[in-house]
C-alpha positions in Angstrom: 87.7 127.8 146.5 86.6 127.4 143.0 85.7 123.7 141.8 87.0 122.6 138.8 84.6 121.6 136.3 85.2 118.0 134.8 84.4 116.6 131.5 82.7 113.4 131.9 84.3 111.0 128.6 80.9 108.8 127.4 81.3 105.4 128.3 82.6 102.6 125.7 80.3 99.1 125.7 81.4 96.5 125.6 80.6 95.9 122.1 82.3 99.3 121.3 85.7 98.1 122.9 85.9 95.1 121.2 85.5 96.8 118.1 88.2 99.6 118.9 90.6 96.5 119.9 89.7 94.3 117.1 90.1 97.6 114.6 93.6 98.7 116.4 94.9 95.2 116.0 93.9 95.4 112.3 95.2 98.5 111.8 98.6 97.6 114.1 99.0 94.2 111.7 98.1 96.2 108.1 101.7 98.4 109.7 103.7 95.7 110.3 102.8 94.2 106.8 104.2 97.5 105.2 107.3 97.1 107.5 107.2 93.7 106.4 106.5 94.6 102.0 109.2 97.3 102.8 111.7 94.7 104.3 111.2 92.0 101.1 111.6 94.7 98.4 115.0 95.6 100.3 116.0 92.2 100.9 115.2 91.9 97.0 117.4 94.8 96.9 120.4 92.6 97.1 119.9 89.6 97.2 117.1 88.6 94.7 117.3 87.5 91.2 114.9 89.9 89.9 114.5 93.3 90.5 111.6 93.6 92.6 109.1 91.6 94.1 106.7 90.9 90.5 109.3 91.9 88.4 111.7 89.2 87.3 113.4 91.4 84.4 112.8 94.9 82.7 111.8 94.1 79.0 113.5 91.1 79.2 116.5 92.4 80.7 117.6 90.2 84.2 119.8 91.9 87.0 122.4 90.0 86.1 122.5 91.3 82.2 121.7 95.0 83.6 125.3 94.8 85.9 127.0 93.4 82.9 126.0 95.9 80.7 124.9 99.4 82.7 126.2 99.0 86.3 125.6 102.4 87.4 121.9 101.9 85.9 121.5 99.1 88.3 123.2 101.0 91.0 120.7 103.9 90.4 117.6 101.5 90.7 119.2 99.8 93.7 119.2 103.2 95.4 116.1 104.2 94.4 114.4 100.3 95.7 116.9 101.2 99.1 114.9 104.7 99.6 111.6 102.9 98.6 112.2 100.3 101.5 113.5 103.1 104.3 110.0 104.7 103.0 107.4 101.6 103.5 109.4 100.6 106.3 109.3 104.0 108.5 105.3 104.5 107.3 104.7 101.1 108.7 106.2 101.6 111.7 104.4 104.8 112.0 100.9 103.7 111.6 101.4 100.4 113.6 102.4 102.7 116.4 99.9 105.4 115.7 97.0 102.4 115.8 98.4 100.6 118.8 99.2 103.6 121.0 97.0 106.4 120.0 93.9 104.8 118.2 93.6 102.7 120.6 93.6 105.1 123.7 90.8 107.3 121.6 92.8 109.9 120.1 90.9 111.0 117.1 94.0 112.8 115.6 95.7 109.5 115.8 93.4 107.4 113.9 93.3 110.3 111.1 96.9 110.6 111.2 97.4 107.0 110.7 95.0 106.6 108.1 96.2 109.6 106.0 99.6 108.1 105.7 98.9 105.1 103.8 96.2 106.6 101.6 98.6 109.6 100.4 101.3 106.6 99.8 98.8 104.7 97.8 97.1 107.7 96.2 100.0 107.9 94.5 102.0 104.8 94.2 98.8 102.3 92.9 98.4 105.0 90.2 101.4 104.1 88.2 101.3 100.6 88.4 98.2 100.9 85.5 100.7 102.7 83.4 104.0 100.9 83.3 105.0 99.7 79.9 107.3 96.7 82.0 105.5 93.5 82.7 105.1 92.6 86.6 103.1 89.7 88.2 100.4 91.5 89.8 99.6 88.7 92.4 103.4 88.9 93.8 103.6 92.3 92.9 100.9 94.0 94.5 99.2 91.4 96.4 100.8 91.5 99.8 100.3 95.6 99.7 96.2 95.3 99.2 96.0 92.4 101.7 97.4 94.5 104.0 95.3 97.2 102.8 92.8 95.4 103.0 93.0 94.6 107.2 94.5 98.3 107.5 90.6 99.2 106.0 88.5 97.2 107.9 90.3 98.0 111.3 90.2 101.6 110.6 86.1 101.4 110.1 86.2 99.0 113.1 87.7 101.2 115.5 86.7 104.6 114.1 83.3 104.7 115.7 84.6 104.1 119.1 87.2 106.6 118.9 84.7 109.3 117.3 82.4 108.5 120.6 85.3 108.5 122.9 88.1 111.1 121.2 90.0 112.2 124.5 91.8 115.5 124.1 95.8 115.5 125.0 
């Protein structure tokens, strides 16, 4: 009988562990704080006073004047700020899942996968808020998104070493 040949996996420190789970739990938490972005702006949706989070009017124009005077204009950006929620929502979810699941079991395709999601969305959401011709507080605007871009950064360096060492084929 044939033996069947093994591939020996290259042992993880210590060290190397903690930084995969320390990384995963970064990465896990910079998810949930997309769920949690995408939950506000829809909460905003309708039941805030402005429009969204940052954004108290448009050129001076409140929510309230907007469905006094264009309602199916406000209905229009409602449904747009409804989409924009499902959106941050379900990529939250994703990568949370992605980083607590497959990061941290050492699937290399997971840790790419969940760190191509948010740098597509950002690549080309951040773009436009450098252009807008509407005033927006920055800090309540886009704060919460680059704090969580922030962990989602460092946990993805944290953990990528021990994954590129340890990438374990499905």
């Amino acid at each position: 009988m044939a033996e069947k040949a093994t591939v020996r996996q290259p042992e993880r420190t210590t060290e190397a562990d903690a930084r995969l789970r320390n990384g995963v739990r970064l990465m896990a938490l910079a998810g949930l704080g997309f769920v949690g972005y995408g939950a506000v702006f829809l909460y905003r949706t309708f039941f805030g006073s402005g429009f969204e989070l940052g954004v108290e009017t448009l050129g001076g124009v409140t929510r309230a004047d907007l469905a006094a005077s264009n309602p199916e204009m406000l209905h229009y950006i409602n449904h747009l700020h409804v989409a924009v929620s499902g959106l941050l929502i379900g990529a939250g979810i994703g990568v949370a899942a992605l980083a607590w699941y497959g990061v941290q079991s050492g699937q290399l395709w997971a840790w790419a996968t969940a760190v191509v999601v948010p740098v597509v969305s950002l690549a080309f959401a951040l773009p436009m808020h450098y252009f807008e011709l509407f005033g927006h507080d920055w800090l309540t605007h886009l704060g919460p998104i680059y704090v969580a871009t922030l962990l989602f950064v460092v946990g993805a360096g944290l953990s990528y070493r021990s994954v590129k060492a340890t990438d374990r084929p499905t």
